[in-house]
PAPA-383963 format. One record per residue: x, y, z of N, C-alpha, C in turn. Coordinates in steps of 0.1 Angstrom, whole numbers, plus 5000, padded with zeros to 4 digits. Example, Ala and Ser with C-alpha at 12.3 -4.5 7.8 and 13.67 -1.06 7.14 Angstrom:
513249435078512349555078513249675078;512849785071513749895071512950005079;
//
This chain:
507949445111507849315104507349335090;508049275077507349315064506349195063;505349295055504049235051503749235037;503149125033502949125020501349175016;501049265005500249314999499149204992;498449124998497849004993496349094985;495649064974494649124971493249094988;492649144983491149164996489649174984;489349034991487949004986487349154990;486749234982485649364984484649314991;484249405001483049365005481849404998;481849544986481049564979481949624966;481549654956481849674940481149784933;481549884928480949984924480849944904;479549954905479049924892478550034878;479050094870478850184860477850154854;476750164852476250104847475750154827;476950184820477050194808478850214805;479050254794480450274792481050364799;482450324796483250434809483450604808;482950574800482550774798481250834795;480350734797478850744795478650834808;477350904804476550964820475850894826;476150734829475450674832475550624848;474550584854474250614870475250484875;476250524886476850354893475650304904;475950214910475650124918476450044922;476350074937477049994948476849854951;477049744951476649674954477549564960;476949454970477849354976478149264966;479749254969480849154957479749034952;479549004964478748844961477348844950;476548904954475248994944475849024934;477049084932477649124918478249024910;478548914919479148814908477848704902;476748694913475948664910475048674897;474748794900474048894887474948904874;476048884875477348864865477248734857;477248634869477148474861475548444858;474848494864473148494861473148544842;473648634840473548704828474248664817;475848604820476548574810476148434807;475848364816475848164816474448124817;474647994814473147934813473247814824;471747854837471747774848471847594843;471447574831471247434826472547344822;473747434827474947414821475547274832;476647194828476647104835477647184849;477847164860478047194870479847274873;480247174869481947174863481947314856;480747264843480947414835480947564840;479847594847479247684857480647764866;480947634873482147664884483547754876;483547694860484947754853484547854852;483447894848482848034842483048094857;482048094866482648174874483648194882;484848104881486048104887486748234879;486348214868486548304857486048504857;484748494864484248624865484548664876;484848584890485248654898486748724897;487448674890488948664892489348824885;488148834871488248914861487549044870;486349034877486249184888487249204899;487849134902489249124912490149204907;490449174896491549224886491149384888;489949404881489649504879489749644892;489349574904489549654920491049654917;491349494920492949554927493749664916;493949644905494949724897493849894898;492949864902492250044900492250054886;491849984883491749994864490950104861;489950104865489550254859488950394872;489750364885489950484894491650514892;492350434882493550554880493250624870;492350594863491850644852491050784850;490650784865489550954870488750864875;487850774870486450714872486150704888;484950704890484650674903483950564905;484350464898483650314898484250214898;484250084899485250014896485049914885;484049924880483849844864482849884860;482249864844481249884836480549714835;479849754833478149644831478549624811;479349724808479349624791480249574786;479649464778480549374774481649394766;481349514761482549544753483649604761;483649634770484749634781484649534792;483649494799483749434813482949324807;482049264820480849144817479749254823;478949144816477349184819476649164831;476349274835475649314849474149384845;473049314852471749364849471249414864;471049524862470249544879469449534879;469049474892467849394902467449264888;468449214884467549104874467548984887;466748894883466748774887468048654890;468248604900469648504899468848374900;469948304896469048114892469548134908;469147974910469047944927470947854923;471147794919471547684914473547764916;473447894905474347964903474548054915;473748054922473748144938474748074947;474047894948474547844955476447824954;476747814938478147814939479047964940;478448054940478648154942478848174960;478248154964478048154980479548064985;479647974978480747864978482147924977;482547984963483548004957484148104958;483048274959483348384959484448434960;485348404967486648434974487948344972;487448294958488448194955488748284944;489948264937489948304927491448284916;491848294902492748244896493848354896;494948264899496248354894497648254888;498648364883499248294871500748234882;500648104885501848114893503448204894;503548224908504348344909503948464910;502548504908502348624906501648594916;500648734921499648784936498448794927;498748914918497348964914496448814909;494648904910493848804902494248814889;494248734881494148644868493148764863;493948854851492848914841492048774829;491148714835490448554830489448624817;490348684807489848714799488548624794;487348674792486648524785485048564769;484748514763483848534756483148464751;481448454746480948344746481248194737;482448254730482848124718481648114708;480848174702479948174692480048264683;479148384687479348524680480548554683;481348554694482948634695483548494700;485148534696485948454701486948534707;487548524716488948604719490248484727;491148544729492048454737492048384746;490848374753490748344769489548244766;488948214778488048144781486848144768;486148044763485247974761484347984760;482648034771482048014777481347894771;480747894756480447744756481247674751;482347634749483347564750483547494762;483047604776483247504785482447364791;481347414783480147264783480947134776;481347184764481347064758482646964767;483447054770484447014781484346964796;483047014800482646964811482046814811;481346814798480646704793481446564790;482846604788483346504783484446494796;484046514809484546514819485646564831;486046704822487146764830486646834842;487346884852487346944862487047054864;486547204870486847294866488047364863;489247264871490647364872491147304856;490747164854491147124845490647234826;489347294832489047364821489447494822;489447544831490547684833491747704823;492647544827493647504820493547524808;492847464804492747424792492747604783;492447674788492347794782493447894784;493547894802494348024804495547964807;495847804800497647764808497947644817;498647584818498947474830499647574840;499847704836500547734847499847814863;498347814859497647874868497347844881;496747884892496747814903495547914909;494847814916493647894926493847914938;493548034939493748074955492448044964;492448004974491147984982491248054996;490248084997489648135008490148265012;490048335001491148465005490348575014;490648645018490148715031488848845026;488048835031487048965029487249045036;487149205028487249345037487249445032;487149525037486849685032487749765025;487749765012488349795003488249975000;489250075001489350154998490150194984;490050304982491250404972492350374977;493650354967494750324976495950454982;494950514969495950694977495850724990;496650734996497050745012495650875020;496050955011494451095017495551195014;496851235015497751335022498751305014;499151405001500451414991501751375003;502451244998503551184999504651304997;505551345005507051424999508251405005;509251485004510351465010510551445024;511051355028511151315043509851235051;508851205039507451125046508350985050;507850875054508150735052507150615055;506850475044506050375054505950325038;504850215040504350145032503850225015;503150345020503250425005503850454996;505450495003506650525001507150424996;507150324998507850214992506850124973;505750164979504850134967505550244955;505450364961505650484944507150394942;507950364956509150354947509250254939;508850154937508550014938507950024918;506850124920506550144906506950254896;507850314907508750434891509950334890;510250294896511450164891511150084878;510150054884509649964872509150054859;508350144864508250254850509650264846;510350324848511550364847512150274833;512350124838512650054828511850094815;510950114811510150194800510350324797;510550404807510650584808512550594808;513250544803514550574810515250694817;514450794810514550924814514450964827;513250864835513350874852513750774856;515050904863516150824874515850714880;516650644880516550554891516850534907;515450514916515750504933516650394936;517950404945518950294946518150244953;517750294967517150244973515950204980;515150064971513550124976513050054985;513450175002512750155015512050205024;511150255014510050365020510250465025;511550485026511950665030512050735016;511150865016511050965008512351035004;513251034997514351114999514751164983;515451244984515751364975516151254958;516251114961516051074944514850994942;514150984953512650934952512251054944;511951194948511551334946512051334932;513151324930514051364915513351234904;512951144909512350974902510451064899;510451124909508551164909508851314897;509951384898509651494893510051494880;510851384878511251354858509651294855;508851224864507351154861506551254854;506351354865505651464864505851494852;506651554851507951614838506451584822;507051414823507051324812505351314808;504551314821503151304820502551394820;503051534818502451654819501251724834;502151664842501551684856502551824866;501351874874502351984883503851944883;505151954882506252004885506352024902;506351954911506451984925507651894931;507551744928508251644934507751554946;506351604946505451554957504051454949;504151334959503051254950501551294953;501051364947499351404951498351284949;497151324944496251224942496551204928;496251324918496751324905498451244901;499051264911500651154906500351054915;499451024922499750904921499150784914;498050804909496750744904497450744887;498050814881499050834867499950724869;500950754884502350614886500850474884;500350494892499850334895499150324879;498450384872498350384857499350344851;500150404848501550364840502150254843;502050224858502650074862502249964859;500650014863499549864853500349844839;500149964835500049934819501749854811;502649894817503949874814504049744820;503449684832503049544833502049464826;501449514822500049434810499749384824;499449464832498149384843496949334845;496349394832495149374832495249364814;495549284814496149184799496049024801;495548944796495748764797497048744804;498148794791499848744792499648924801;500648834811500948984820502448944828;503149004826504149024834504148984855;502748984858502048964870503449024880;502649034895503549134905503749004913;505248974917505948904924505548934940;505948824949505548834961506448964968;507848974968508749024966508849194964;507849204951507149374948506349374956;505549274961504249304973504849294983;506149294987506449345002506749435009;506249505018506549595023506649605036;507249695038508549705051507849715064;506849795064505849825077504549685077;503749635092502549595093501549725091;500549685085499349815082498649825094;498749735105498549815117499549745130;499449805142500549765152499349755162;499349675173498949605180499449585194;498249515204499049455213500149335213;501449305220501949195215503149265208;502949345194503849365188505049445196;506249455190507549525193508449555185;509449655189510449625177510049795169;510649855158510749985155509350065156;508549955148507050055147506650105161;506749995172506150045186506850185189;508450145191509350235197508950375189;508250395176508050545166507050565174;505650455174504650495183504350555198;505150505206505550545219506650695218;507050645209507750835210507250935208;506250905197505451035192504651065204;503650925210502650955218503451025232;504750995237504651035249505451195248;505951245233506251405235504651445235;503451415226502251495224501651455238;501451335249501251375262501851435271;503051495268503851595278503151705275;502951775263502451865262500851895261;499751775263498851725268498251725276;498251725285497651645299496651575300;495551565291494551465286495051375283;495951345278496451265274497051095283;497250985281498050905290499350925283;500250935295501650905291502150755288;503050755281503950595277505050565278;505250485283507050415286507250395273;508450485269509450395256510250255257;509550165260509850015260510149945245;509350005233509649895222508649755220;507749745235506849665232505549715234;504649665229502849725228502349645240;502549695254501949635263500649695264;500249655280498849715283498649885285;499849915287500650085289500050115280;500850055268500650145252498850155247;498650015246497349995245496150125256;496850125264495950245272496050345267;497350435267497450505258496850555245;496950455233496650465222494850525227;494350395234492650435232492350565240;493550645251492650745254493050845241;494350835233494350935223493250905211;492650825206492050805197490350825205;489850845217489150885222489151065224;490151105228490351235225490051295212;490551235199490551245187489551205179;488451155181487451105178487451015172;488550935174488650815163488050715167;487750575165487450445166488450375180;487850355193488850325196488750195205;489950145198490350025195491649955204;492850075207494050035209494550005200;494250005188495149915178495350065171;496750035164497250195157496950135142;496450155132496050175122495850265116;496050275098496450385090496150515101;494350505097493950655104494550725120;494450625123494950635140496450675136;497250625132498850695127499150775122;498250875110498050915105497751035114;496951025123496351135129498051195144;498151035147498951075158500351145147;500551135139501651195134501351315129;500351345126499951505125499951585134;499051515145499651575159500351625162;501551535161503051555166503951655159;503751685146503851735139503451885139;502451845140501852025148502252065158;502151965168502752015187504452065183;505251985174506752035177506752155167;505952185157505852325149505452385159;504552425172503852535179505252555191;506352495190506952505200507852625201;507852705211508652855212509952815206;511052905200512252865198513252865210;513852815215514652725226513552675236;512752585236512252585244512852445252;514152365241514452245247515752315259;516252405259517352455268518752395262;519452305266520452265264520252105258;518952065259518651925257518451925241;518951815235518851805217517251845217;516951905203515151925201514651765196;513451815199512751675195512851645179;512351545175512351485159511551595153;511651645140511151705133509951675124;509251535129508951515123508951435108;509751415104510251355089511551315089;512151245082513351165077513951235071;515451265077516251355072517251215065;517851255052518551195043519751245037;520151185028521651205019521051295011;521851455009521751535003520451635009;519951635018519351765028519951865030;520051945030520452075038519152175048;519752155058518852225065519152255080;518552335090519352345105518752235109;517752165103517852005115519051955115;519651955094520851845097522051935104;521652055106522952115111522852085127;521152045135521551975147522151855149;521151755140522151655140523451645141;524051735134525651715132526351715145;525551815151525651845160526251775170;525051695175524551595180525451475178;525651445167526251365165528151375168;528851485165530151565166530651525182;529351565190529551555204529651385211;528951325204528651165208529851065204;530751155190532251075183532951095196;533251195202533851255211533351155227;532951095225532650995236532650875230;532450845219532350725215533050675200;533950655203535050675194534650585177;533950505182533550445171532550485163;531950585163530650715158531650785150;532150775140533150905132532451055132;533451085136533051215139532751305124;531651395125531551495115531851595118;531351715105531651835108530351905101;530052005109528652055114528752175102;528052145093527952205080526852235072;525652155084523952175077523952095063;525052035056524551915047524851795050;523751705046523851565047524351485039;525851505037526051415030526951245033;527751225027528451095029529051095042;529451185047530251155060528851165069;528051285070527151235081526651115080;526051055068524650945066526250815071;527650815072528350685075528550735093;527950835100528350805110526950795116;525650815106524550745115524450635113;525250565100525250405099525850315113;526750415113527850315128526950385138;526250455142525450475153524450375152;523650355142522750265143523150115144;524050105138524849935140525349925160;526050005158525950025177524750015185;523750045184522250105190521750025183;521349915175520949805171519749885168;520049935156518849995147518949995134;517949955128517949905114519249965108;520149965100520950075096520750065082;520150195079520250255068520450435064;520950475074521850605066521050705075;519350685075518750805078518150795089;517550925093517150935103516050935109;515350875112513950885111513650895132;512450875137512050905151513050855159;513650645153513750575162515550635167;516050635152517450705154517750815163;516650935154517051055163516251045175;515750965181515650965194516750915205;517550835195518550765203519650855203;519850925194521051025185520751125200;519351155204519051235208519151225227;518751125228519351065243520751035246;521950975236522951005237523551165240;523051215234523851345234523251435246;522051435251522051455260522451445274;522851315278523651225284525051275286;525651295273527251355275526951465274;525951575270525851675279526051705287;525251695296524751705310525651645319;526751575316527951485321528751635330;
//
């Protein structure tokens, strides 16, 4: 089921506390304390109430900005904003907070402005209107405006647009780096995958020089790679085709910036760019491809296990699966929960990944081998796709409507149209490749008329 990429109230905010190249000490601190200490410093508690509310509708939106786009961790930094005004707002540590400005803080925190149509927070550019003026917000400008009776949304307006809109009650949580931990490459697939593709596209329009991905669905494949390696190329980064920490934190840099993200006027990210193909975790209840990947992986790594529980490939997350999952993430030291999330996924696919690399060669006998682990695509060459063909050569031959190929170790147009009609038969997503759910099916078929 696709999920949309909604921003996440931080539960805490990493603070510089001098310019962004100064040797100066960060501090951690909780979002709420930070907006606090933010509006404590820039605003005056005597201000009429309305006023207060715009201002800080305004500072939270503008540290929001700053987390979600990674403004200055694609940058190298290991913080997520500076304390000076000449780049961020003013942050004093351990100063005092009015009571007054606490209390609407405690209220609002998790509200915050964006430009209709768009996700991200509102870069709510602002400055005190006295000694400096800039494009955005006011600060005392907003008295006089409050005084003569407007609203807060009404004074927002008044600065950053009629076209703005406040989001309320947006969800708090634990905010990480958004680099996955483990260089993205050829044949990976999921929600990461679809993010690089999602923003060399859009680079692209700027860079024309990198190709364009036809198709962006989170499978890693040989013009995602050729899209990452003109990147490299262009930004003076390794030459590999693989997204590291270094290419990715550059893509997501260059994407900000070619969207003016963290600009007033910004191009802003559609709901549409924020979707993505996978849930960020799978659960009891759920069904449908993610389960059926999860249940596959887990019940080859408990065949070769025995600690392990075994799982019915059913397609739904019953109490089976759920058993399962927790004694593997109990084996593994993970958190356990039942619920498959990043790290929990992450770990069971490494697993698997290892268990079918340690495997003797023939050890399946006459039975198709298991998945390889990765998504084989258009333009591969290799002896998986030469099983596949395989595999597949033998299944046309029983099922007339599977066009038959010819077993040549490349993946091109004829194989990727007869895993299309395999998948459209077998009621699986169809899109060309092959990932756990296909070649497990690719893989049960052909065993089947095997063994016939």
């Amino acid at each position: 089921m696709p999920e949309i990429l909604y921003p996440v109230i931080p539960e805490t905010i990493t603070v510089h506390l001098g310019a962004p190249g100064s040797n100066a000490k960060n501090v951690t601190v909780p979002f709420t304390d930070y907006i606090k200490n933010v509006a404590s410093s820039e605003i005056y508690p005597t201000w009429p109430e309305n006023a207060l509310r715009a201002n800080i509708y305004a500072i939270i939106s503008y540290a929001l900005n700053r987390v979600y786009t990674e403004y200055y961790r694609s940058r190298g930094y290991d913080f997520d904003i500076t304390n000076t005004t000449q780049y961020d707002q003013a942050f004093v540590e351990n100063r005092e907070i009015f009571e007054n400005i606490g209390y609407i803080v405690d209220e609002i925190f998790n509200d915050y402005i964006v430009r209709q149509g768009s996700i991200e927070p509102l870069f709510a550019a602002f400055c005190n209107g006295t000694t400096s003026t800039c494009e955005g917000l006011s600060q005392w400008g907003t008295v006089s405006l409050a005084e003569s009776g407007r609203t807060p949304f009404s004074i927002l307006q008044n600065y950053y647009g009629n076209d703005i809109g406040i989001v309320n009650d947006a969800p708090v949580g634990f905010t990480e780096e958004s680099y996955p931990g483990v260089p993205l490459r050829v044949g990976d697939s999921g929600n990461n995958v679809q993010i690089i593709q999602t923003e060399l596209n859009r680079i692209a329009r700027n860079y024309p020089a990198i190709p364009r991905i036809e198709e962006v669905n989170g499978i890693f494949g040989l013009d995602t790679e050729a899209a990452v390696r003109k990147f490299q190329e262009i930004f003076n980064l390794t030459v590999n085709g693989e997204v590291d920490k270094a290419t990715w934190y550059r893509i997501k840099q260059y994407y900000n910036g070619v969207k003016s993200l963290s600009d007033l006027v910004s191009e802003g990210i559609t709901i549409a760019e924020a979707t993505v193909p996978f849930q960020n975790q799978v659960s009891e209840g759920d069904s449908g491809i993610p389960v059926t990947t999860i249940q596959y992986y887990l019940s080859i790594i408990a065949y070769f296990n025995s600690a392990l529980e075994p799982v019915p490939r059913s397609a739904y997350y019953g109490s089976e699966t759920v058993a399962a999952v927790e004694r593997f993430q109990e084996f593994y030291g993970l958190p356990v929960t039942g619920i498959v999330d990043d790290d929990t996924w992450n770990t069971i696919s490494r697993i698997y990944t290892e268990t079918v690399a340690s495997l003797p060669q023939g050890y399946q006998g006459t039975n198709a081998k298991l998945y390889p682990g990765f998504f084989l695509t258009e333009g591969m060459r290799s002896e998986n796709v030469r099983d596949l063909q395989t595999y597949l050569s033998l299944i046309s031959q029983n099922i007339p409507e599977v066009p038959s190929v010819s077993v040549t170790g490349y993946f091109g147009e004829q194989t990727e149209n007869a895993v299309r009609e395999f998948q459209r038969l077998f009621s699986l997503p169809v899109s060309g490749a092959v990932g756990p759910a296909t070649w497990s099916a690719i893989a049960n078929q052909y065993d089947f008329f095997n063994n016939q």
